[in-house]
C-alpha positions in Angstrom: 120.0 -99.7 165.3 122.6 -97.3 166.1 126.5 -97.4 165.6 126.9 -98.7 169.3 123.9 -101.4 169.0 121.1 -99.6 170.6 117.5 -100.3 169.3 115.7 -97.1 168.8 111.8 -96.3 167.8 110.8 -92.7 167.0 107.6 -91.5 169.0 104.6 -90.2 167.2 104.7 -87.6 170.2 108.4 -86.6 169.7 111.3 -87.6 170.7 113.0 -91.2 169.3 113.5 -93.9 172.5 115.2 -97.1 173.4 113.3 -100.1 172.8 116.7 -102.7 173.1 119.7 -102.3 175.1 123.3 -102.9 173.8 124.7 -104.4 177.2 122.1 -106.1 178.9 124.8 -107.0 181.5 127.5 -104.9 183.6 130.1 -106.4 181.4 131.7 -105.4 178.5 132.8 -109.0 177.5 132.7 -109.3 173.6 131.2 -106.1 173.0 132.7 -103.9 170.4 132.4 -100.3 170.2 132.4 -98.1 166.7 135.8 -96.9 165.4 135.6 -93.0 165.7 139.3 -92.9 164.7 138.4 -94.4 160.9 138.8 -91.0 158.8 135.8 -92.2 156.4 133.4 -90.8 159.3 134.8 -87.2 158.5 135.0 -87.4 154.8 132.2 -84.8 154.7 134.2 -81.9 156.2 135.8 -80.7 153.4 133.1 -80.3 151.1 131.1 -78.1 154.3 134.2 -76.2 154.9 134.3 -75.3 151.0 130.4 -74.4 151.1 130.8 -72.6 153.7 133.7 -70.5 154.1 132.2 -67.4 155.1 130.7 -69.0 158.2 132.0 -70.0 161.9 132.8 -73.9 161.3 131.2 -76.2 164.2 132.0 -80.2 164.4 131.6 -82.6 166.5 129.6 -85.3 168.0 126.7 -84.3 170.6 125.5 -87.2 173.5 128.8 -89.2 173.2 129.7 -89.9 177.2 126.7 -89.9 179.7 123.8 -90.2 177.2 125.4 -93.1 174.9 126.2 -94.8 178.6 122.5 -94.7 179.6 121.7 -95.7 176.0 124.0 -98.6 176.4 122.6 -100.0 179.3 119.5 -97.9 180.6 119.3 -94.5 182.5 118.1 -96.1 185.6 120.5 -99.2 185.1 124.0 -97.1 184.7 123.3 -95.2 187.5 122.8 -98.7 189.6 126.1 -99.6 187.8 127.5 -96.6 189.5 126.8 -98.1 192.8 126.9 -101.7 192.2 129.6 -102.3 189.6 131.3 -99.5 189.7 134.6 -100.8 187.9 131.8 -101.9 184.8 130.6 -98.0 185.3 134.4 -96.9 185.1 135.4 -98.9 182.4 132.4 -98.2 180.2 133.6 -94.3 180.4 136.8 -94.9 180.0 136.0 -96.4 176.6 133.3 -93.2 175.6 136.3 -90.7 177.0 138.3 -92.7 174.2 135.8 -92.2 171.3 135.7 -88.5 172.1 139.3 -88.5 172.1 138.9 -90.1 168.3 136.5 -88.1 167.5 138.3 -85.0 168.4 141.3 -86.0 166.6 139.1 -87.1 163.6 137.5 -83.4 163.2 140.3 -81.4 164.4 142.8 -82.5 161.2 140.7 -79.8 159.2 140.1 -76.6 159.2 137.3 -75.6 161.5 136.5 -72.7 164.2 135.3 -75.2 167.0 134.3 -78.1 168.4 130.7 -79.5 169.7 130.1 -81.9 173.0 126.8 -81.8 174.1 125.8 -84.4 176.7 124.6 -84.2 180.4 127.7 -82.7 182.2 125.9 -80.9 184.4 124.5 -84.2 186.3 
């Protein structure tokens, strides 16, 4: 299980995949997503920026907007949302836009060259 309560098996032919859905329904009633703001998530910075201080320093979180919503409720079933519940679909990115916002702020009170999305903009 995953921070945001996604069920998850790993493939013998690869890649890892959703077996249980954290919102079954288009409702965030009672569900409660991870605090990217507590600073015991970054605690490992320092010591990489102190191994590494002849390198270009990357942080970040990849998959944190589009993928986690699809992983929250489906990829089929958030793009339904979309189009169905639309103020569900809304509000749902609303709350990922804020854990990239806490995550940014989490990794950007060190020292490092740049920061890392990686997620399906593009679509």
């Amino acid at each position: 299980m995953d921070d945001f309560g996604c069920i998850w098996r790993q493939s013998t032919e690869g890649a890892p995949h959703i077996v249980k859905y954290a919102l079954i329904k288009p409702n965030l009633e009672g569900y409660m997503f991870p605090d990217l703001s507590n600073p015991e998530r970054y605690k490992y910075i320092p010591e990489d920026i102190s191994a590494n201080k002849d390198k270009f320093l990357v942080s970040g979180a990849g998959l944190l907007f589009f993928k986690t919503a699809w992983a929250l409720r489906g990829f089929d079933q958030i793009l339904i949302d979309s189009y169905l519940h639309p103020n569900f679909a809304e509000e749902l990115l609303d709350n990922l836009m804020e854990l990239n916002i806490q995550m940014v702020e989490g990794i950007t009170e060190y020292d490092i060259d740049a920061v890392l999305f990686s997620d399906d903009y593009g679509t």
